[in-house]
N, C-alpha and C positions, 0 to 999 in steps of 0.2 A: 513108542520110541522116546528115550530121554529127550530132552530140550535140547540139551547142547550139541547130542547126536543130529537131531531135527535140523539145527541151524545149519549145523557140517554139510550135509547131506543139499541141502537146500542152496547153497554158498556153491559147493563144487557143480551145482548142474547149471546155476548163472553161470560161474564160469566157461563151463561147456558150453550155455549158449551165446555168451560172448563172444567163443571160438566158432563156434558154426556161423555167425551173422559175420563175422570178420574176413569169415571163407567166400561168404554170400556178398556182402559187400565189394571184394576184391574182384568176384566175375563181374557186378553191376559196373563198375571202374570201367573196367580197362578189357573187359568181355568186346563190347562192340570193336575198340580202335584194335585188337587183336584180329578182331575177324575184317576188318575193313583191309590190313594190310597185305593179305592172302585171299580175299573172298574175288571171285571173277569178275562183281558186279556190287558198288557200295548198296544195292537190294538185299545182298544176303549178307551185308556186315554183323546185323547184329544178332544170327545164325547160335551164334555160342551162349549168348544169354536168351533164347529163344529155347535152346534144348535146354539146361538150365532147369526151365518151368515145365518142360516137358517131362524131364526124370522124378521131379518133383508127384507131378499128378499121376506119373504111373508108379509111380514107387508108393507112395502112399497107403490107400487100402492094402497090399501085400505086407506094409510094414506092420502097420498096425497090427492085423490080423495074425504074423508070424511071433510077435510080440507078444501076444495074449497067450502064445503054446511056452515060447524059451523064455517069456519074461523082460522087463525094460531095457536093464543091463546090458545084456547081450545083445538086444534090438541095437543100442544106442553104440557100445562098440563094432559092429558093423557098420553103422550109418559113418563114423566114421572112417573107417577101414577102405569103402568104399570114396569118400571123400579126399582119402589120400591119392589113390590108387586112378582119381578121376582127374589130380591135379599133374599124378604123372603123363595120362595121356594126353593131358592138354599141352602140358608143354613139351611135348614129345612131335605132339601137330604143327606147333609153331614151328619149332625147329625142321621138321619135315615139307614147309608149307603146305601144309595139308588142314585143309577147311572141315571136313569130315572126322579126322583124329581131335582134330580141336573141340567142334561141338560134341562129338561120342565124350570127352573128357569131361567138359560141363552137367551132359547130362548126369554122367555119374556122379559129381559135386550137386546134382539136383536130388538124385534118390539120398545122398545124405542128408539135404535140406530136408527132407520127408522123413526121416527118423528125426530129425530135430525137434520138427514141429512138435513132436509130444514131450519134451524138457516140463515143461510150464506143466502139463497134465502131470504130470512125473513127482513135480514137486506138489501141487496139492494131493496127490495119495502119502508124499512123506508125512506133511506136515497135519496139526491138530486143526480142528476146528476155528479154535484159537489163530493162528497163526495163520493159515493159510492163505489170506488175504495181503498178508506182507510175504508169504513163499512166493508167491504168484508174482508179487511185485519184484522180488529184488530178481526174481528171474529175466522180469520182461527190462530189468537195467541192464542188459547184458547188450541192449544194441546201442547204450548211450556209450560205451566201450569201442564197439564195433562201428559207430561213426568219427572214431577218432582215430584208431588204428588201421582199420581198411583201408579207407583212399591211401592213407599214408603206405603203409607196406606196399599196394599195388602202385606207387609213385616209385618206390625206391626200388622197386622191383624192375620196373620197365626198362632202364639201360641197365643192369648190372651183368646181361649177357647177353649175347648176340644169335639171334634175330633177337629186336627189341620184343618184348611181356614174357620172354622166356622165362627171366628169372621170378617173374611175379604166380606163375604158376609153379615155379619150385618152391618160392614161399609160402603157398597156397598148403602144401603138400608138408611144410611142417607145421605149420597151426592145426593141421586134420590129425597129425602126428601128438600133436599135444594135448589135443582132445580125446584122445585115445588114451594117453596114459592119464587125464586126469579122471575118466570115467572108469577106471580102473578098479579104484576107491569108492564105488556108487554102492550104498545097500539099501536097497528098497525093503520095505515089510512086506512079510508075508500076503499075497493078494487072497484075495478071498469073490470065488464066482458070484457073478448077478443071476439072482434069480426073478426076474423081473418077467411079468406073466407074457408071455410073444403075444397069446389067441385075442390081447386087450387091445394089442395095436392097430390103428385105423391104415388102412391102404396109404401107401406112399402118395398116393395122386391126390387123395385127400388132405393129409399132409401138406404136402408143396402146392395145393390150390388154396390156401387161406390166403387171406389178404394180408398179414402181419409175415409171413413167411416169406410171401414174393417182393413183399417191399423192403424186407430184411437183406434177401437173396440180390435185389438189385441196385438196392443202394451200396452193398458191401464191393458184390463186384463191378460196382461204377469206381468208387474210390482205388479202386486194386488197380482196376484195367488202367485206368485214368494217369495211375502215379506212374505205375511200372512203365505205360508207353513214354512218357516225360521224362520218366527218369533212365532210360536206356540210350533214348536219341540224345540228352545232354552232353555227356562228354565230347560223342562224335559234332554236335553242331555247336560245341564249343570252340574244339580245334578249327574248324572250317570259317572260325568269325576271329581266328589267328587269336585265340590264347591258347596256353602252353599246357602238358599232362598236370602240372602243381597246380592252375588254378581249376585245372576242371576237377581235379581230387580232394581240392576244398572244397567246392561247389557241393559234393555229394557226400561230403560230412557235414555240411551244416543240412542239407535235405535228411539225411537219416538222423540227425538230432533231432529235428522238427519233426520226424517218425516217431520218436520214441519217449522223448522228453517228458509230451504231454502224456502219456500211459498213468504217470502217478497219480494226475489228477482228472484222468477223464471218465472215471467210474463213478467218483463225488461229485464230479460236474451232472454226469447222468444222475443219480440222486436228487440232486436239487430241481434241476430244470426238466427232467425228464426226457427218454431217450430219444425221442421224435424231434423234438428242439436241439441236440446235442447234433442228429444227423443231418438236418437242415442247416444248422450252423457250418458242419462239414462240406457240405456243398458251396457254401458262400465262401470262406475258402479257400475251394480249388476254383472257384469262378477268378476269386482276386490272384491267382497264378495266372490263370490265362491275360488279367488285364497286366499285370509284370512283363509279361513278352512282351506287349503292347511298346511299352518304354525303350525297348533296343536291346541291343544285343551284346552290354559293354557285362563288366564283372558283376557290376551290383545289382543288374536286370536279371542275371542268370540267378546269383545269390537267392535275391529274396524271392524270386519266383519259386523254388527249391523248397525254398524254407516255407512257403503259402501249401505246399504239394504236398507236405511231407504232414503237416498239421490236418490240412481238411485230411487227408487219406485216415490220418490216425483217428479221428473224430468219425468220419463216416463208417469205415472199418471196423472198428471196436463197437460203436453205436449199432451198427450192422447184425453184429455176434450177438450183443445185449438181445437184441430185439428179438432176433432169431429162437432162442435158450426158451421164449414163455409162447412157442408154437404145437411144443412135442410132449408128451409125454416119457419115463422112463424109456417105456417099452420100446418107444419111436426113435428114440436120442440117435442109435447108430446109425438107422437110414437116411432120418433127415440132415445129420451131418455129413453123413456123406456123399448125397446129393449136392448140398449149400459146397462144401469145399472143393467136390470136383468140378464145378461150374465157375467157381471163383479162378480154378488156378487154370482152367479151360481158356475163362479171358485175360490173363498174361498170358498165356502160352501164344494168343492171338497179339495181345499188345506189344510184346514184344516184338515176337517175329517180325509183325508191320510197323517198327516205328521203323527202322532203315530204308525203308520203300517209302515211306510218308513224308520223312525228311527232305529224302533225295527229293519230292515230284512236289510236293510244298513248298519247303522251307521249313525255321523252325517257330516263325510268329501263325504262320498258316495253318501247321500242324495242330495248332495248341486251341487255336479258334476255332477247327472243326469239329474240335470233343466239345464246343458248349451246348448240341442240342442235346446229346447225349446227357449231360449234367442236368439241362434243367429240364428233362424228363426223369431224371429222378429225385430232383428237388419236387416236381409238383407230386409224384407218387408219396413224396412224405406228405405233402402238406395234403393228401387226398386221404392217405392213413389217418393222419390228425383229427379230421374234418367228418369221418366215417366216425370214428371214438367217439367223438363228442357229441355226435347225434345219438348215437347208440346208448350213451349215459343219459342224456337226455330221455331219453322215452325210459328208462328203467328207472327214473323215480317218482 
C-alpha cells in the first residue's frame, strides 16, 4: 500500500477509535447516575456499565472469529451498527424507566466495544514495517480525544431532555452514527491465512501455568479490575459528596487523559527500564490513588486520585500485555490471548457490577482501601517474577 494511502487508512481508524472511546467514555459518565435514578436499589445503579463489560466479553471471540470469514471492514461497521442501535435502547429505558432496557442497550454499546478493540490490530496489518509503531500509536491517541469529548457530550447531554441522560444516549447514537460513516472509507489489504503449524502448540494449561504468563495475566487484570471499579463509583460518590454532573465530567476526563496520555511513552519507558519495573511502578501508582481518597472528598482529592488511576492502570496494563506477548508462541498466540482477555474483561464485569454495592455498604475512602491487599499481591508477584529471572540468569552463566 502507498504511504500516503497507509497514513489515510491509518488517520480514519484513530478516528474511529476516538468515536468508539467517546461512546465508551459517555456510558463510564453518566452509565451509573442513569441507572441509579431508576434502579430499585442504589446496589444495582451501576447495572448499565456492568452489562457494558459484559457485551464486551461475549461479543468478543464471535467478533473476532466472524471477522476472519467477512473481513475487518465489515466486522467494524457492524460493531458500530450495533453501537447505535444499543444507544437507541438505552435511551428508550430511561425514558421507559426501565433498568433492564437500559442495561440490554449498554450491553450492546459493549459488543461494539468488542469489535473495537481490534482498530489498533487493524491498523498494524495497514501499515509497513516501517511505520507501524507510529500506526499503533496515533491509534491508541484516539482516547486523548475521547477524554475531552466524552464527559463533555454526556454533561451536555444529561438535561437536554426529559427524563434527565436521555438525551446523552441520543448523542451516544450519533457518534456510533459517525463511526459508521467514517469506516465506510476503510480498505484493508488483501489478508493472507496463517499457516502457523497447530501439532507445535503446547496445551493451553501449559501455557497459562508459566510464571511470566500468570504474573502478566494478574497484574494486567489487577490494574483493569482496579481502575474500572474506581472509575464507575466516582461520579455516583461524587454527586453524594454534593458536587454537581460538570465536575464529576471533568473528573473522568482528566482520569482518561491519565489512561491514555502515557501510551506514547510507556513502550520506551518499557525499553529502558524494563517491563517488570515499568509494572511495579504501576502498582505504586494506583497505591498513591488510594492515599488521594485518604485526603477528602473535595474536587482536587477526586481529581488527582483519577489522574494517580488512570496512569498506574496504563503502566500496569500495557506492561501486562508486553509481558504476556514473550509467553506464546505463533501457534499458541490465539488461545493464550484468549484466555488473558476473557479473564481480564471477566474482572470488570465483576468490578463493575460491585462498585455500587461497595460504595453504598463502605463509602468511597473504604472502598478504595480494600483493594490495597488486592494490589500488593500483585506488586509482590512482580517483584517474585523479578527475583525468579535474576536467579535463573545467575545459574546460567
Amino acid at each position: 500500500m502507498p504511504l500516503e494511502s497507509m497514513h489515510r487508512q491509518v488517520l480514519l481508524l484513530a478516528g474511529a477509535q476516538a468515536l468508539f472511546q467517546i461512546a465508551s467514555v459517555m456510558v463510564m459518565t453518566i452509565g451509573g447516575l442513569a441507572g441509579a435514578q431508576i434502579a430499585p436499589s442504589p446496589r444495582w445503579a451501576t447495572l448499565p456499565i456492568a452489562t457494558m463489560f459484559l457485551g464486551t466479553a461475549c461479543a468478543m471471540f464471535p467478533a473476532s472469529m466472524w471477522m476472519a470469514r467477512v473481513g475487518r471492514r465489515a466486522g467494524f461497521l457492524a460493531g458500530t451498527l450495533l453501537g447505535a442501535a444499543g444507544g437507541i435502547v438505552a435511551a428508550v429505558g430511561i425514558a421507559a424507566g426501565s433498568l433492564a432496557l437500559l442495561s440490554f442497550g449498554t450491553f450492546l454499546v459493549g459488543a461494539y466495544q468488542a469489535f473495537a478493540q481490534f482498530y489498533r490490530f487493524a491498523a498494524s496489518e495497514i501499515a509497513d514495517a516501517a511505520f507501524r509503531p507510529r500506526a499503533i500509536s496515533w491509534v491508541m491517541a484516539g482516547g486523548v480525544v475521547a477524554a475531552i469529548l466524552g464527559p463533555w457530550l454526556a454533561r451536555i447531554g444529561g438535561p437536554l431532555f426529559t427524563p434527565e441522560y436521555l438525551g446523552s444516549f441520543v448523542l451516544l447514537v450519533v457518534v456510533a452514527l459517525l463511526a459508521t460513516g467514517l469506516l465506510t472509507g476503510l480498505r484493508m489489504p488483501r489478508e493472507h491465512a496463517s499457516h502457523a503449524d497447530a501439532a507445535k502448540a503446547r496445551p493451553w494449561r501449559t501455557v497459562v501455568g508459566q510464571p511470566a504468563y500468570l504474573v502478566a495475566l494478574f497484574g494486567a487484570a489487577t490494574g483493569y479490575g482496579i481502575m474500572i471499579l474506581a472509575m464507575t463509583a466516582t461520579p455516583i460518590a461524587m454527586l453524594h459528596h454534593e458536587h454537581d454532573l460538570g465536575a464529576a465530567a471533568m473528573v473522568i476526563q482528566l482520569h482518561v487523559l491519565g489512561m491514555f496520555l502515557p501510551s506514547f511513552v510507556t513502550g520506551s519507558l518499557i525499553a529502558r527500564f524494563g517491563v517488570l519495573r515499568i509494572m511495579f511502578t504501576g502498582a505504586v501508582i494506583l497505591a498513591g490513588h488510594i492515599v488521594m481518597t485518604l485526603t477528602g472528598t473535595g474536587f482536587g482529592s477526586f481529581a488527582a486520585a483519577l489522574v494517580l488511576l488512570g496512569v498506574g492502570w496504563n503502566f500496569l496494563y500495557i506492561g501486562g500485555t508486553t509481558l504476556l506477548t514473550g509467553t506464546y508462541t505463533p501457534a499458541e498466540r490465539a488461545r493464550a490471548q484468549a484466555i488473558n482477555d476473557l479473564t481480564i474483561f471477566a474482572v470488570g464485569v465483576t468490578s463493575s457490577f460491585a462498585a455500587g454495592g461497595l460504595l453504598e455498604s463502605l463509602g468511597w475512602v473504604r472502598m478504595n482501601l480494600v483493594l490495597l491487599p488486592w494490589l500488593v499481591a500483585a506488586a509482590v508477584a512482580i517483584l517474585w517474577l523479578g527475583a525468579r529471572r535474576r536467579a535463573s540468569a545467575r545459574l546460567d552463566r
